[in-house]
C-alpha positions in Angstrom: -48.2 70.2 -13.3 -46.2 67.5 -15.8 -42.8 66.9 -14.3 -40.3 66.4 -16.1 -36.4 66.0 -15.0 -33.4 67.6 -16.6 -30.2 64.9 -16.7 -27.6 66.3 -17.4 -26.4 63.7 -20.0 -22.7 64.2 -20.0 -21.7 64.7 -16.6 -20.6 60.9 -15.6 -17.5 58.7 -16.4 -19.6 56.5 -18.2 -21.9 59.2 -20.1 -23.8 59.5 -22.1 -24.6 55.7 -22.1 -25.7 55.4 -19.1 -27.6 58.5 -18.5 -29.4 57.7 -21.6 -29.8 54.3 -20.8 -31.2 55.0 -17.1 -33.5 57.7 -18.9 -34.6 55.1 -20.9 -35.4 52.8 -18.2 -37.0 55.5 -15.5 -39.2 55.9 -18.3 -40.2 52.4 -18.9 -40.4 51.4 -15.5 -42.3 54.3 -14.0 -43.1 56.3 -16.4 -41.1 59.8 -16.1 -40.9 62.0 -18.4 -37.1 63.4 -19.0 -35.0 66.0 -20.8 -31.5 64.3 -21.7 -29.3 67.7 -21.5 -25.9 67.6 -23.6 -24.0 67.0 -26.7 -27.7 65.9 -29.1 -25.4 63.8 -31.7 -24.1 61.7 -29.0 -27.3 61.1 -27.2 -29.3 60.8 -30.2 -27.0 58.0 -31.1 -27.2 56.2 -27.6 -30.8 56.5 -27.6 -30.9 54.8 -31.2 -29.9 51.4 -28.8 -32.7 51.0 -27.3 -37.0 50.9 -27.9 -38.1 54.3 -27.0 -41.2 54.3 -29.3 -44.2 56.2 -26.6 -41.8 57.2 -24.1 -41.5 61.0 -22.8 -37.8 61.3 -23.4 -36.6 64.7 -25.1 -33.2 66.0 -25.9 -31.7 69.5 -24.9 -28.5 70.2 -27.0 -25.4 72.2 -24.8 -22.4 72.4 -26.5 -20.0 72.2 -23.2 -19.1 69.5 -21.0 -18.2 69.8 -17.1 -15.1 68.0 -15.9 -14.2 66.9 -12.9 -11.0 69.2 -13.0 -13.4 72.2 -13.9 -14.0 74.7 -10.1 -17.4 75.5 -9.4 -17.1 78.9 -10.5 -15.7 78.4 -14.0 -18.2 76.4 -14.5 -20.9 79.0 -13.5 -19.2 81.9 -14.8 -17.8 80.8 -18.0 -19.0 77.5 -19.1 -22.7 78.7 -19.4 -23.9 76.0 -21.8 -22.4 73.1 -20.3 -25.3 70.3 -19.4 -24.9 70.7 -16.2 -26.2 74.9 -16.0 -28.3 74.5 -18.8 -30.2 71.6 -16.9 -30.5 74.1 -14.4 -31.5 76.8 -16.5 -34.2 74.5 -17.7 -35.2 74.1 -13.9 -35.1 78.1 -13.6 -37.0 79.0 -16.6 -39.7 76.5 -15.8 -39.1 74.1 -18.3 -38.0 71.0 -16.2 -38.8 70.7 -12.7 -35.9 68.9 -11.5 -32.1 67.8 -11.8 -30.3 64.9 -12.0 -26.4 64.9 -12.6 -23.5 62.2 -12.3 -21.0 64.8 -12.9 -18.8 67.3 -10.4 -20.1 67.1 -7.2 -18.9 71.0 -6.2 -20.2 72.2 -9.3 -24.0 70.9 -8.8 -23.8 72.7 -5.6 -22.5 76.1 -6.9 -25.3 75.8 -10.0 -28.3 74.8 -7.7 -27.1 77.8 -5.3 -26.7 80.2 -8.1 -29.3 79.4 -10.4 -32.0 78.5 -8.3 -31.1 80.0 -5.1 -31.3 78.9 -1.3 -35.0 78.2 0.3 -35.0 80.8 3.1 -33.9 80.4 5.9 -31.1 78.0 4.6 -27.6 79.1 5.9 -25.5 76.4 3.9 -27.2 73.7 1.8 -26.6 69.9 2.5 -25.5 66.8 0.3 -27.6 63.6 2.2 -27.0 60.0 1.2 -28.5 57.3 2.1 -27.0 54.4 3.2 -28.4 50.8 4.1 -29.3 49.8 7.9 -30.7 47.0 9.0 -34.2 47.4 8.4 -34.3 49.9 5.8 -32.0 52.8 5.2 -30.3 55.9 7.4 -30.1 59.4 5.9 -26.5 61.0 6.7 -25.7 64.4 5.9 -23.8 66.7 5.2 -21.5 64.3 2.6 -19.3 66.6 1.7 -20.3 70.5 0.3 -19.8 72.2 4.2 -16.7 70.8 5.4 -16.3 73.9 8.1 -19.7 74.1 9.8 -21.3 75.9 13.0 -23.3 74.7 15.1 -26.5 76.7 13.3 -25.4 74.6 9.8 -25.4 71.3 11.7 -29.2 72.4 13.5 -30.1 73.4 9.3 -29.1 69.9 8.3 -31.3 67.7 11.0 -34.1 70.2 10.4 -33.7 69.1 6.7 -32.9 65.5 6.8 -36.0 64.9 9.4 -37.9 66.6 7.1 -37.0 64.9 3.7 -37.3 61.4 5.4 -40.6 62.2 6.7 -42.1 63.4 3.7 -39.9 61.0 0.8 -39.9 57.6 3.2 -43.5 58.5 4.6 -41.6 57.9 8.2 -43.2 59.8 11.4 -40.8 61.9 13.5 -37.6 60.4 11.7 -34.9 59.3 15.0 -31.9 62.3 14.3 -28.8 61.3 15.9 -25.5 63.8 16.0 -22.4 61.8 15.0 -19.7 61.6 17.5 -17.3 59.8 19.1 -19.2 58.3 21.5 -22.2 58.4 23.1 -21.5 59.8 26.6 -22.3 64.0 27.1 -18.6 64.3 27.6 -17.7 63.1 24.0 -17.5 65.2 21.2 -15.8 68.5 19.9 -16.7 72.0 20.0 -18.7 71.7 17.3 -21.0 68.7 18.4 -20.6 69.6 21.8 -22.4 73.4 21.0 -24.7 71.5 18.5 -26.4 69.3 20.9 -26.8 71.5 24.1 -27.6 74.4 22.6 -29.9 73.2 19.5 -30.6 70.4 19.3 -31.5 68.9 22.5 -33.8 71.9 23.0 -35.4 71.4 19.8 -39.0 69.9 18.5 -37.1 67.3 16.5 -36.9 63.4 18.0 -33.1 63.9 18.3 -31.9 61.2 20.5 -28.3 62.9 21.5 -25.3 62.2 19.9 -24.6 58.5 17.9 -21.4 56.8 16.9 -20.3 55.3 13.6 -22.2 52.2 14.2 -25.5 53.2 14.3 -25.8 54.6 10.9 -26.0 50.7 9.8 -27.7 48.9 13.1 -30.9 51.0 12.3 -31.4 52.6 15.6 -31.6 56.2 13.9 -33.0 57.3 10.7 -31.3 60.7 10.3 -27.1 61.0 11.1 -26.0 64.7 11.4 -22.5 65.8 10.9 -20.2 68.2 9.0 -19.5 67.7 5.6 -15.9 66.5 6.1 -16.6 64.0 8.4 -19.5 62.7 6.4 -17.1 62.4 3.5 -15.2 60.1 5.1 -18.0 58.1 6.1 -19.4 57.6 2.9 -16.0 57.0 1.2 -14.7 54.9 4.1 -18.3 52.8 3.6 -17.8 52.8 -0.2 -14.5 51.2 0.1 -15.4 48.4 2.8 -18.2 47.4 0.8 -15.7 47.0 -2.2 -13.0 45.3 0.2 -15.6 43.0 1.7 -17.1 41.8 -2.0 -13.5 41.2 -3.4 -12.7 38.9 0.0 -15.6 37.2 -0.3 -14.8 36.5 -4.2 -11.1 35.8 -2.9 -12.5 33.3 -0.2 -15.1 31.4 -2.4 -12.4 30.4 -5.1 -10.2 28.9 -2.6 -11.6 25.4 -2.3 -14.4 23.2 -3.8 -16.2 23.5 -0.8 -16.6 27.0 -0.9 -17.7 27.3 -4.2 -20.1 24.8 -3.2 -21.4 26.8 -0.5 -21.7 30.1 -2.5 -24.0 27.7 -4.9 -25.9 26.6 -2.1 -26.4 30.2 -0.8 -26.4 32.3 -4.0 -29.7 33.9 -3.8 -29.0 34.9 0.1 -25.4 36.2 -1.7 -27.7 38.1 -4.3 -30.1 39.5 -1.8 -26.9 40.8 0.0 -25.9 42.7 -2.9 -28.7 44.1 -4.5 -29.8 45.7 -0.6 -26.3 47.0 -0.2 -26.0 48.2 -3.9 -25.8 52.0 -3.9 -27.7 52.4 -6.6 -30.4 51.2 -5.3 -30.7 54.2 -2.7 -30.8 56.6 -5.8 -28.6 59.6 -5.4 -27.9 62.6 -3.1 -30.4 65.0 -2.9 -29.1 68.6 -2.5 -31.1 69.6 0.5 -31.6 73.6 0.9 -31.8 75.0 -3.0 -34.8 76.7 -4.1 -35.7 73.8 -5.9 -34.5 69.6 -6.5 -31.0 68.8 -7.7 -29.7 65.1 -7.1 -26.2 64.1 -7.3 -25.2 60.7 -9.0 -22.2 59.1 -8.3 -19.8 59.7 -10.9 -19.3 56.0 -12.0 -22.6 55.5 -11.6 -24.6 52.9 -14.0 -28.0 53.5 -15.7 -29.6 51.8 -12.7 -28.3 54.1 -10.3 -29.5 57.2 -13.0 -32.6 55.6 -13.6 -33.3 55.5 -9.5 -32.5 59.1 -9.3 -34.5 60.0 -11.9 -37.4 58.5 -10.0 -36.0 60.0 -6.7 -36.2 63.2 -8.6 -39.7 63.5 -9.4 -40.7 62.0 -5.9 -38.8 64.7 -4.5 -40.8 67.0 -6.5 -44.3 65.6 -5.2 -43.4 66.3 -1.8 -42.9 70.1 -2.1 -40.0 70.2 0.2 -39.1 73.6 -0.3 -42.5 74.9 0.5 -42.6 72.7 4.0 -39.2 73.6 5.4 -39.8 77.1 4.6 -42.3 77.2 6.8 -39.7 75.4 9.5 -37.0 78.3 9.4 
């Protein structure tokens, strides 16, 4: 079967260059084959930039664009030939296998539970992001779409994430860790506190009881469970730092000669730094639990960060998730 991945070409603050330009590039690189969904005038006229002679790159014309203003149900219910649903569509009818979109976070989820449905078994389906560690990377989920869970949603989400990393990463019996507030059997809420004695700890997963904060980046776990308000704040809270600590280090190096100095002397260590904590370098966030694969981009995300996806995408594809945790629930 040829996969090919719908992007939906007009959902990110900088589209449709970069989608169009990370198309390009997935294709190039590692040869995918892509359907850039959206306006066709404005992505025939990004794609007129660059060399795309042999490449499988094909463009799907919707008329309607998704905001970030836009509620996940207008856009389902009456904005049915924005790029976002029709790359769905695409996905539903058989013509794509996959999705990739930089565009309203809430909306992906409402199209990829609407259109394509939820693998059974799946209560709730999870946003997971990964974020660097120390020796490779840590899976946290949910990001953001369940922000009131149960305990059974939070039981759904390791099932998932151990499943994904095991499969995508090739790693056995992922480590799954429940975030808390500490590590003690005291700590916790209601919530964690239900999760662990009555789920998880029972369960055939390697859960190692609950984790704090730190672990998602010392690389003692490779799976973080949490709700999806918490795991917002982690992931914006570990967006911003990385911003802060990048514009003190900037701040710090132009203070003196012999700082810059140093930063000369230590600019490929300084490069290395950035590239392995660059988040687009992780791809984006798979939506774990939809009959099918749908990953979420960033919304300022640049053509690398599409162009990782995109391979992310078709990887997820190979591994016939839905098939293997169907058989799990």
């Amino acid at each position: 079967m040829t996969i090919k991945i719908a992007v939906d070409a007009m959902g990110g603050d900088n589209s449709p260059a970069a989608e169009v330009a990370g198309a390009v590039a997935a294709c190039q690189e590692w040869g995918c084959e892509v359907i850039l969904v959206g306006d066709s005038g404005r992505i025939q006229a990004e794609l007129d930039k660059h060399q795309t002679q042999n490449l499988s790159l094909d463009i799907h014309h919707a008329s309607e664009i998704v905001t970030m203003h836009d509620s996940p149900s207008d856009v389902f219910r009456k904005k049915k030939d924005s790029s976002m649903r029709v790359a769905f569509d695409l996905v539903k009818q058989g013509d794509a296998s996959a999705v990739v979109s930089a565009g309203n976070s809430g909306a992906v989820m409402a199209c990829g539970m609407l259109i394509l449905g939820r693998i059974r078994g799946v209560d709730r389906p999870a946003i997971g992001t990964f974020l660097p560690n120390l020796n490779d990377q840590t899976m946290v989920l949910d990001m953001g779409a369940n922000v009131d869970c149960k305990p059974l949603h939070l039981y759904q989400f390791a099932i998932m994430g151990s499943l994904y990393v095991e499969y995508l990463l090739g790693k056995h019996r992922p480590r799954v860790g429940l975030l808390s507030n500490g590590e003690e059997e005291s700590k916790g809420n209601d919530l964690t506190r239900k999760t662990h004695k009555k789920l998880l700890t029972n369960s055939s997963l390697n859960y190692l009881g609950y984790v704090e904060g730190g672990d998602i980046y010392n690389g003692s776990v490779d799976v973080v469970i949490c709700d999806g308000f918490v795991g917002n704040v982690v992931l914006k809270t570990s967006e911003g730092l990385a911003v802060a600590i990048g514009t003190m280090l900037k701040q710090e190096i132009k203070k003196n000669f012999l700082a810059k100095l140093g930063y000369l002397l230590g600019r490929s260590a300084f490069t290395a730094f950035k590239q392995r904590t660059n988040p687009a370098e992780y791809g984006g966030a798979p939506l774990l639990g939809i009959a099918g694969v749908g990953i979420i981009c960033h919304g300022g995300s640049d053509s690398r960060a599409i162009s990782v996806a995109i391979r992310q995408a078709g990887e997820s594809v190979n591994i016939h998730f839905e098939e293997k945790l169907a058989t799990l629930l």
